[in-house]
PAMI-283647 format. One record per residue: z, y, x of N, C-alpha, C in turn. Coordinates in pm, whole numbers, padded with zeros to 5 digits, always signed. Layout:
% residues N
ZYXZYXZYX ...
% end
This chain:
% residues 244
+09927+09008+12116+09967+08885+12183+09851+08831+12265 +09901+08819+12363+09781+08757+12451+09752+08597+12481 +09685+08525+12433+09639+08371+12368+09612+08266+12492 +09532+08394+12598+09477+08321+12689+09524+08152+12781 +09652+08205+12811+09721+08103+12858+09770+08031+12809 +09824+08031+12688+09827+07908+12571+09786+07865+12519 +09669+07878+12510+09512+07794+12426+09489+07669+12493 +09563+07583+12397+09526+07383+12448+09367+07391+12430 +09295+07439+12495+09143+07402+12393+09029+07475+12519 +08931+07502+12500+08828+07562+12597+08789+07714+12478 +08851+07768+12527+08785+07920+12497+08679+07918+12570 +08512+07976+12513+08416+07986+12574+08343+08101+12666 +08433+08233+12608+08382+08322+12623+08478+08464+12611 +08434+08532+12639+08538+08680+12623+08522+08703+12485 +08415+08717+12409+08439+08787+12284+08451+08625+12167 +08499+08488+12199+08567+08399+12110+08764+08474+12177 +08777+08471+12291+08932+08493+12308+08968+08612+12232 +08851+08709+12211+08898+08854+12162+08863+08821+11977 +08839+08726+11959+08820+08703+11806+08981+08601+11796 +09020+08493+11838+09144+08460+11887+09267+08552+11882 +09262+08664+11968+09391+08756+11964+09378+08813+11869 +09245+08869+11750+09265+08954+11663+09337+08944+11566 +09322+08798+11584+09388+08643+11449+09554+08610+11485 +09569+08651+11600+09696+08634+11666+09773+08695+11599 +09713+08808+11619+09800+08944+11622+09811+09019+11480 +09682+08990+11426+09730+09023+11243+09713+08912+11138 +09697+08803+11223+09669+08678+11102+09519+08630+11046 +09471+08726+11064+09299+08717+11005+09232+08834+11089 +09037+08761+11058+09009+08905+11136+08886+08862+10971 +08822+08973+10973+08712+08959+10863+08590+09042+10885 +08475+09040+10848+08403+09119+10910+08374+09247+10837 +08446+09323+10764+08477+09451+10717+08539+09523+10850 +08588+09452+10939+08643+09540+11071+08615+09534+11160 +08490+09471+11177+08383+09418+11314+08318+09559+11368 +08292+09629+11238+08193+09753+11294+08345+09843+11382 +08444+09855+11359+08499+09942+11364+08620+09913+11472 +08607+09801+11526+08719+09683+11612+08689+09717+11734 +08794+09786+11816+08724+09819+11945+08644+09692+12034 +08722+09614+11986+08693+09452+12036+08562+09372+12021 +08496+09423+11952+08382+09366+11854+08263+09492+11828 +08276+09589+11881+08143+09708+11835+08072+09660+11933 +08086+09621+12060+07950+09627+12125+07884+09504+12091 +07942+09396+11961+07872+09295+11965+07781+09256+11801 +07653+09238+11836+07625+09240+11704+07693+09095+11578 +07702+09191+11455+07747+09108+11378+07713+08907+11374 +07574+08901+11413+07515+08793+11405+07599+08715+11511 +07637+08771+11639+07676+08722+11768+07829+08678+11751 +07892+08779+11680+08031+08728+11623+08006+08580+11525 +07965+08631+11398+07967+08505+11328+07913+08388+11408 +07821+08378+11516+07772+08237+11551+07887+08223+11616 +07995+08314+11704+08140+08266+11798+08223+08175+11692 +08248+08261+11568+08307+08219+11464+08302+08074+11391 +08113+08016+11397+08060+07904+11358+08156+07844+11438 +08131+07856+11563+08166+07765+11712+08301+07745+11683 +08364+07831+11677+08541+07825+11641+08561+07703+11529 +08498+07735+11425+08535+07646+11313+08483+07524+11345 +08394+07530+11405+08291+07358+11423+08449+07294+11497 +08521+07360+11657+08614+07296+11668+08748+07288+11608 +08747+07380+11485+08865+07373+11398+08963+07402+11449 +08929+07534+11506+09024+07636+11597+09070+07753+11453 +08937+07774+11384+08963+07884+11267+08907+07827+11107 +08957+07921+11035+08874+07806+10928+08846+07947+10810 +08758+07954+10769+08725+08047+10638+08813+08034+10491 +08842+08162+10433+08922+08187+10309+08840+08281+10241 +08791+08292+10074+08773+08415+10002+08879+08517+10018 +08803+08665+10072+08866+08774+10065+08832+08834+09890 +08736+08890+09905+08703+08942+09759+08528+08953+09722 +08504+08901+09613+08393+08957+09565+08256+08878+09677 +08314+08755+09743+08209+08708+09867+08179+08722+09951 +08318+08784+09983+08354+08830+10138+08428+08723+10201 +08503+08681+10305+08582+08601+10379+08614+08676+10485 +08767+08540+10506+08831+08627+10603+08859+08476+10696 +08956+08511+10820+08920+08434+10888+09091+08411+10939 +09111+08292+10953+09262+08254+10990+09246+08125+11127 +09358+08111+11170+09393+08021+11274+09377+07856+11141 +09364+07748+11145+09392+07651+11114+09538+07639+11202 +09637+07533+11059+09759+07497+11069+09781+07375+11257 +09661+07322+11199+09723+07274+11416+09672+07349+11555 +09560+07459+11503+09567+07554+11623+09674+07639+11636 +09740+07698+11505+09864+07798+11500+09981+07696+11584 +09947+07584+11525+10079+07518+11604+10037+07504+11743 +09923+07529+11795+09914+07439+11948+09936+07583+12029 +09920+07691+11962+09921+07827+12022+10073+07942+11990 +10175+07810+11929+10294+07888+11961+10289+08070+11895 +10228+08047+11794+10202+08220+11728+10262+08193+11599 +10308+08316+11554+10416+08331+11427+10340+08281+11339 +10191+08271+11363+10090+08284+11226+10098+08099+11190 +10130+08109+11090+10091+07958+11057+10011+07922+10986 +09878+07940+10976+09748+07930+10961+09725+07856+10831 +09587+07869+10779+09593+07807+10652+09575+07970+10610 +09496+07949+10476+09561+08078+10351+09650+08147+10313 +09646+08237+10277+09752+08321+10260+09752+08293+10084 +09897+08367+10033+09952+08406+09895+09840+08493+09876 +09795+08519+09726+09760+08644+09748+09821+08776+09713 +09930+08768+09747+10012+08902+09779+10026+08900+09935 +10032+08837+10025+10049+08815+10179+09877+08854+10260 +09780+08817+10147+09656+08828+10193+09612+09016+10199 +09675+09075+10056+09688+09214+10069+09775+09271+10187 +09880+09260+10203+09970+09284+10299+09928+09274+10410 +09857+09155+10458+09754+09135+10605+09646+09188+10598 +09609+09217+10501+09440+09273+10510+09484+09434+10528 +09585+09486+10474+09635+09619+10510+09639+09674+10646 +09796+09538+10662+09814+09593+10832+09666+09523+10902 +09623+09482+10877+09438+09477+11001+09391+09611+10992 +09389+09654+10844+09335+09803+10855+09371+09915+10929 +09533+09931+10895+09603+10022+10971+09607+09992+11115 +09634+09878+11158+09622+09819+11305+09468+09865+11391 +09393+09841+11315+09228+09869+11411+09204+09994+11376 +09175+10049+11229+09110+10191+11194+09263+10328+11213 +09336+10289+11147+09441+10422+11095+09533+10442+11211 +09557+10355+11239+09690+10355+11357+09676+10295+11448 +09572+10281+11607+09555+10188+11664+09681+10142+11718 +09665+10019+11791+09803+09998+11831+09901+09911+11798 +09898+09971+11649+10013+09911+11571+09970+09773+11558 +10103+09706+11508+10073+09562+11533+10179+09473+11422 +10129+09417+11306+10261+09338+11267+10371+09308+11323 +10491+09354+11220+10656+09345+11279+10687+09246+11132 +10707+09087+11139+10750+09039+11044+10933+09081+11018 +11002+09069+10903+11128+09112+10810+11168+09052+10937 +11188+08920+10953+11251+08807+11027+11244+08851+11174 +11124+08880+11240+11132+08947+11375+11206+09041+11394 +11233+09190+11285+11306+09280+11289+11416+09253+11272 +11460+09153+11149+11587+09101+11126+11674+09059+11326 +11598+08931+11400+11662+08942+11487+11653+09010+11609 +11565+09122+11624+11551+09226+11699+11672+09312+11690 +11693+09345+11530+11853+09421+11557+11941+09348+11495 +11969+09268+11502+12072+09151+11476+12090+09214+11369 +12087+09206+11252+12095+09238+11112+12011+09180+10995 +12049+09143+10950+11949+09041+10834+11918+09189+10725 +11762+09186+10721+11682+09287+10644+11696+09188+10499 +11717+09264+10420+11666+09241+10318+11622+09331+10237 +11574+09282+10083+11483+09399+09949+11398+09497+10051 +11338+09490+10124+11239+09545+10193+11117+09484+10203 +10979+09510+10152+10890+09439+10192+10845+09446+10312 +10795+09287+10328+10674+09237+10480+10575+09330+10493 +10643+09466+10506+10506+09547+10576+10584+09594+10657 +10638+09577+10755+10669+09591+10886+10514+09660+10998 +10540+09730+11075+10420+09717+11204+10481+09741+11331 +10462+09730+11465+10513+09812+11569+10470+09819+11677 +10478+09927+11786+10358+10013+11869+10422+09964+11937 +10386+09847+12064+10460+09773+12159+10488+09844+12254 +10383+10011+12267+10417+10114+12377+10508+10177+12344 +10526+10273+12246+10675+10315+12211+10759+10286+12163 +10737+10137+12120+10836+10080+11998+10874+10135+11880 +10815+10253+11846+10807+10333+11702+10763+10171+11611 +10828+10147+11484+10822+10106+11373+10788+10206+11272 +10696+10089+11208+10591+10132+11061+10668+10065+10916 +10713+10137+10815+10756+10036+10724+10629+10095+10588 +10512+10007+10550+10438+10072+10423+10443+10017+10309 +10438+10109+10253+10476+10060+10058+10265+10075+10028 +10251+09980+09930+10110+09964+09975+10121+09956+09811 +10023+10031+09794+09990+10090+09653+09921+09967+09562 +09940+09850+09520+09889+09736+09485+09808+09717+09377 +09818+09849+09285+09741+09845+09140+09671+09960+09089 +09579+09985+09151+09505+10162+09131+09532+10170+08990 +09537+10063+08867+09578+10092+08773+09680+10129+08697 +09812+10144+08752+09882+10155+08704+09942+10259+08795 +10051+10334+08672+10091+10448+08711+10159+10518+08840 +10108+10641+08860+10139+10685+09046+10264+10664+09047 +10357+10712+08936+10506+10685+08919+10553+10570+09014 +10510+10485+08953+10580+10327+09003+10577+10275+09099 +10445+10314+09184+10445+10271+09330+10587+10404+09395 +10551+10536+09365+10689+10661+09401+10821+10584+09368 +10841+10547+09248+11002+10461+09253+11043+10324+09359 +10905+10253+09377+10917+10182+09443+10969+10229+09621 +10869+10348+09623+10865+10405+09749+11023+10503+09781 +11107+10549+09642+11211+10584+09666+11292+10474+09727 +11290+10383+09634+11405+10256+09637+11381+10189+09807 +11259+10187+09904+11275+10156+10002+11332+10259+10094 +11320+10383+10105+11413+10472+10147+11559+10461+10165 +11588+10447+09991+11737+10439+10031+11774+10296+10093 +11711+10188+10099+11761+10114+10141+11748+10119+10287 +11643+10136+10324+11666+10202+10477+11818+10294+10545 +11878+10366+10412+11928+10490+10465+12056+10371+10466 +12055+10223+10349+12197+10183+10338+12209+10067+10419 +12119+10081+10547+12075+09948+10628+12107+10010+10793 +12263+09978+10803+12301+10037+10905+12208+10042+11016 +12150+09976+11078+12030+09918+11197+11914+09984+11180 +11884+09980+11042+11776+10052+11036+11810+10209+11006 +11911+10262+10980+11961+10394+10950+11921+10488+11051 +12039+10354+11225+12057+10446+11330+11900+10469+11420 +11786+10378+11354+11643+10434+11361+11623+10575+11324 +11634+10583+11167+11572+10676+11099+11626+10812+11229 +11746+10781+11210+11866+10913+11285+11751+10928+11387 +11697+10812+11501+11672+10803+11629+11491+10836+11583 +11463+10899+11483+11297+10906+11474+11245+10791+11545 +11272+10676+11519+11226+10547+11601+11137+10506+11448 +11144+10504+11339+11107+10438+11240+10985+10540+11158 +10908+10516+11079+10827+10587+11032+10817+10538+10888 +10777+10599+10787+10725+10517+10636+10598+10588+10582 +10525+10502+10528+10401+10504+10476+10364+10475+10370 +10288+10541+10324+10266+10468+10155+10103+10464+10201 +10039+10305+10150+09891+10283+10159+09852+10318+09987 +09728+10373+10033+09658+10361+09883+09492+10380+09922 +09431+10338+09790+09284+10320+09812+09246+10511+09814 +09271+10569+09766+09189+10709+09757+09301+10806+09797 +09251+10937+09857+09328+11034+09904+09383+11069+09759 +09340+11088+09635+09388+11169+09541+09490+11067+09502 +09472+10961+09507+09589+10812+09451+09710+10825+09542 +09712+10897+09695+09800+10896+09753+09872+10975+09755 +09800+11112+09725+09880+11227+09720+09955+11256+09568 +09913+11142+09479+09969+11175+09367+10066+11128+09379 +10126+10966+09442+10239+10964+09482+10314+10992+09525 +10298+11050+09624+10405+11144+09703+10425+11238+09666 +10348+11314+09550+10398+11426+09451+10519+11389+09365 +10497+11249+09292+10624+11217+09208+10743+11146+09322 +10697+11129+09412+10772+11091+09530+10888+11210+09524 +10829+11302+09548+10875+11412+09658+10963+11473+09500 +10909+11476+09376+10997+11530+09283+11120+11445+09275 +11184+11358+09290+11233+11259+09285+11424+11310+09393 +11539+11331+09367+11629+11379+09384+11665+11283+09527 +11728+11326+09637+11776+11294+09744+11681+11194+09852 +11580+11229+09828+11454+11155+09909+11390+11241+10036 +11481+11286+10073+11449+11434+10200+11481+11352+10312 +11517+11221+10321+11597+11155+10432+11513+11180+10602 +11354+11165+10477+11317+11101+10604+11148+11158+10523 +11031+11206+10655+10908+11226+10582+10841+11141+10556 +10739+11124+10455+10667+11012+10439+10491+11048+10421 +10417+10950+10560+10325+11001+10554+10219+10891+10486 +10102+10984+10452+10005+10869+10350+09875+10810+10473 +09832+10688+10403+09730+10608+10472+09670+10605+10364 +09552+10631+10326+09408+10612+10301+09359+10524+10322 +09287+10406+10224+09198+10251+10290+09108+10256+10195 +08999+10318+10182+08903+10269+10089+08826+10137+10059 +08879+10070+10197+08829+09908+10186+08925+09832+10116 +09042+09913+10058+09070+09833+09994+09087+09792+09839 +09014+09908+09851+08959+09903+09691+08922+09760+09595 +08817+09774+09680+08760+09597+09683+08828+09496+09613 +08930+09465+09736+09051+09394+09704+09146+09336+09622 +09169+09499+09567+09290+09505+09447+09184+09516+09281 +09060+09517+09298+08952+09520+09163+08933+09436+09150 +08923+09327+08968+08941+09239+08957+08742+09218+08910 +08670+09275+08952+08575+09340+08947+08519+09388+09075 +08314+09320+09070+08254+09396+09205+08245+09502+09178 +08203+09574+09259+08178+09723+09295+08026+09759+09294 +08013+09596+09346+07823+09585+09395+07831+09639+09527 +07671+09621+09548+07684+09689+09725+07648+09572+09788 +07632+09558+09908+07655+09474+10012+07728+09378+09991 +07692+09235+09916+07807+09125+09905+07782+08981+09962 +07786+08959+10022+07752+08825+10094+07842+08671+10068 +07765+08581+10040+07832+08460+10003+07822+08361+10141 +07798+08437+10286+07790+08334+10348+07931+08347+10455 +08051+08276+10503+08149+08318+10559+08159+08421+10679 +08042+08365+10738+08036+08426+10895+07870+08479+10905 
% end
């Protein structure tokens, strides 16, 4: 989404508007994706966070705990409103904060491109009310290919359960007329996120054992940042208590 022309406010600079759309467009930006943001590599970390200071001083953005003394970064509730964006600023659930911190990942590192598709946007895109599907929607505004990911939420618990989970969105796809005549039309894609290659492929092993699940292929995403996240527990490493 492009901000430029709807920003009630003085954007200062090219890389505050490109910290702006990142927030637009997936809800948060954090600096786990600064190194790796096409938007943000040529700028050093220090140079972002002082844009970031500047943002918040005018209470354009405002800081949230990600994990472990990290932060992430959102629109405040009257910039979301003055800028007409789905995002309505403020904190997230923290089930919505996983879900966004995902699609940022898949959006900048795994899948460029891709871009949050909320239930409700898709719902009236094909005139059909989605439901029992989770808010992991994404979509490639160049081909209009749709992303639907089942996001692996508990490295602890068994590969099974995220695979049943990952069956049960299948078939509902297959019993979701709108979204069916996708699958038919290779317009739609499904994904299962998980923190480690071996965590992913174990799912899609009990996935794939699993009776009438041939509908459609399902490919895996890898996020080791998000390990972090879902551990109720540091890791250690690099942890910073300062937002920006």
């Amino acid at each position: 989404m492009k901000i430029g022309s709807s920003l009630e406010c003085n954007v200062q600079d090219a890389l505050e508007l490109a910290i702006l759309e990142q927030i637009s467009n997936f809800g948060m930006t954090t600096r786990i994706v600064w190194g790796i943001s096409p938007a943000f590599m040529a700028h050093e970390p220090a140079l972002i966070g002082k844009s970031l200071r500047s943002l918040t001083k005018r209470m354009l953005v405002e800081a949230h705990p990600l994990h472990h003394g990290r932060f992430y970064f959102t629109f405040t509730k009257p910039a979301a409103r003055a800028l007409s964006t789905n995002c309505q600023g403020g904190p997230f659930s923290e089930t919505n904060k996983i879900r966004s911190f995902v699609k940022l990942l898949i959006g900048i590192d795994k899948m460029p491109g891709y871009v949050p598709l909320s239930v409700a946007e898709l719902s009236l895109r094909l005139e059909e009310k989605i439901v029992g599907l989770p808010d992991v929607f994404m979509v490639h505004p160049g081909t209009k290919h749709i992303l639907l990911v089942r996001i692996d939420v508990d490295p602890a618990q068994r590969p099974a359960r995220t695979a049943q989970k990952l069956r049960q969105d299948i078939f509902r796809l297959a019993n979701t007329p709108s979204l069916r005549s996708l699958v038919i039309a290779k317009q739609i894609m499904v994904a299962v996120a998980a923190c480690t290659e071996s965590r992913a492929t174990s799912i899609l092993e009990h996935f794939r054992s699993y009776d009438r699940v041939s509908v459609m292929p399902v490919q895996q995403i890898v996020l080791p940042r998000l390990l972090s996240l879902l551990l109720p527990v540091s890791l250690g490493g690099d942890i910073t208590i300062n937002p920006v």
